[in-house]
N, C-alpha and C positions, 0 to 999 in steps of 0.2 A: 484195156488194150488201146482207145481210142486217147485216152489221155498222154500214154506213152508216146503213141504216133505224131499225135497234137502238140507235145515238146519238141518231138526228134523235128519236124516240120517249123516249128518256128526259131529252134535256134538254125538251123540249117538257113531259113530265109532272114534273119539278123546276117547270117555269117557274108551273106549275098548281098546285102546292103552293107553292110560295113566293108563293102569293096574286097570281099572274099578274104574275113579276117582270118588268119588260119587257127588262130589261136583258141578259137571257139569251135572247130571243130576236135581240136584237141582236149576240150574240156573230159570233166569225167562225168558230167550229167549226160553228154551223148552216151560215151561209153556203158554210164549204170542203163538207160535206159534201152539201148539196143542188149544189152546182156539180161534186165528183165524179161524182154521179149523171148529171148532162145528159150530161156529158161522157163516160158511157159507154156511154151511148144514143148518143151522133153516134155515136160510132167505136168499135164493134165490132171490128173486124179488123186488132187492132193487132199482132197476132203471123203475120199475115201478111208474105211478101218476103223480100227479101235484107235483107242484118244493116243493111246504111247507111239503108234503107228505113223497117225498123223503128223503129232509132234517132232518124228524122225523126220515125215517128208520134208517139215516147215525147216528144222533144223541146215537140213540136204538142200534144201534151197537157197535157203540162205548166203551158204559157203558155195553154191555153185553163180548165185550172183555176184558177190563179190569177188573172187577168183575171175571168171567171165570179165566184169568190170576191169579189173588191171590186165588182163590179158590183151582186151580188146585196145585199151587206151595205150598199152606200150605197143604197141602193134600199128597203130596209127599215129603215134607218135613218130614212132622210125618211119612209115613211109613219107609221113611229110617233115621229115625231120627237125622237129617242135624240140627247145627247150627252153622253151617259157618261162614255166611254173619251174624249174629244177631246184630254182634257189629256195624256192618254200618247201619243198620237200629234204633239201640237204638242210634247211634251217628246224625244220621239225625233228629230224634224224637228230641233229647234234644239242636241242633244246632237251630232248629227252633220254639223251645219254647213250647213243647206239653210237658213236665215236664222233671226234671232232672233226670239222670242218676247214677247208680253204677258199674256202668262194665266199668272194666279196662281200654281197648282199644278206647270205644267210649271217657273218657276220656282224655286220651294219645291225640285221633285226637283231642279234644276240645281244648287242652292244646297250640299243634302246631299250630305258627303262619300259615306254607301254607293252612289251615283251614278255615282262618279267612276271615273278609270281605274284599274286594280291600279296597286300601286305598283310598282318595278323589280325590288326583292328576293322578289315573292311565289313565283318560280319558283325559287329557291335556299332560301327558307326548305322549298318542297315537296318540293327534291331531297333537303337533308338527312335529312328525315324516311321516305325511300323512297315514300312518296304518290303523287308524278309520275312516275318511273318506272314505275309499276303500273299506274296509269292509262295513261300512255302506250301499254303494251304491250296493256292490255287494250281502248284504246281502235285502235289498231292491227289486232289480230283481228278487231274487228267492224267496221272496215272490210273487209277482205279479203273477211271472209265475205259482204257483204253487194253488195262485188263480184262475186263467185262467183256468187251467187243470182240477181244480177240478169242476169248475164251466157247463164249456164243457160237463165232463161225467156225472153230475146230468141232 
């Protein structure tokens, strides 16, 4: 909880040095994180029950964070009438086929090659180099462990 607070506090005091940028308060790391918060006020007793029990609360959490998160961020969005980021969200929309686009920018990003997909050879140029392998292996451990962990505190 102190960690949450300890975000929401310092981007709030960037937002006050940066001559009250509004744009950061419209971010959605305030929003996830004041939605953490509610959401650990409803439900307290998540580590109560049998493991399928739990699993449900974690689940139930989950989707009540992020739900919370966009709720709260369109919500502060329209009071301070933010549309900043729009174009990266209509640019994401129309990169992944939920319908095309007219705005400019999300455009522009469509247009740019560094946009676009890897090409086929990127993962043979990585193997040569041993890169992907290393990553794979190390990206492998931390799942495991993060398995483990999570497994533990259920």
């Amino acid at each position: 909880t102190w960690l949450y607070i300890i975000q929401i506090s310092g981007l709030l005091l960037v937002c006050v040095l940066q001559f009250f940028n509004s744009m950061i308060l419209g971010s959605l790391l305030i929003s996830f994180n004041v939605s953490v918060l509610i959401a650990r006020t409803i439900q307290k007793n998540l580590k109560k029950g049998g493991l399928l029990n739990r699993l449900g609360k974690l689940i139930l959490h989950v989707l009540l964070v992020l739900c919370l998160t966009l709720l709260i961020n369109k919500f502060i969005k329209k009071i301070l009438n933010l549309e900043s980021d729009e174009h990266i969200f209509k640019f994401l929309k129309a990169k992944f086929g939920f319908g095309a686009t007219r705005d400019f920018d999300a455009n522009l990003y469509l247009c740019e090659e560094a946009f676009g997909l890897l090409p086929l050879n990127t993962f043979s140029r990585l193997s040569s180099t041993l890169l992907f392998y290393i990553y794979g292996f190390v990206l492998f451990l931390l799942t495991v462990a993060a398995v483990i962990v999570a497994f533990r505190n259920l």
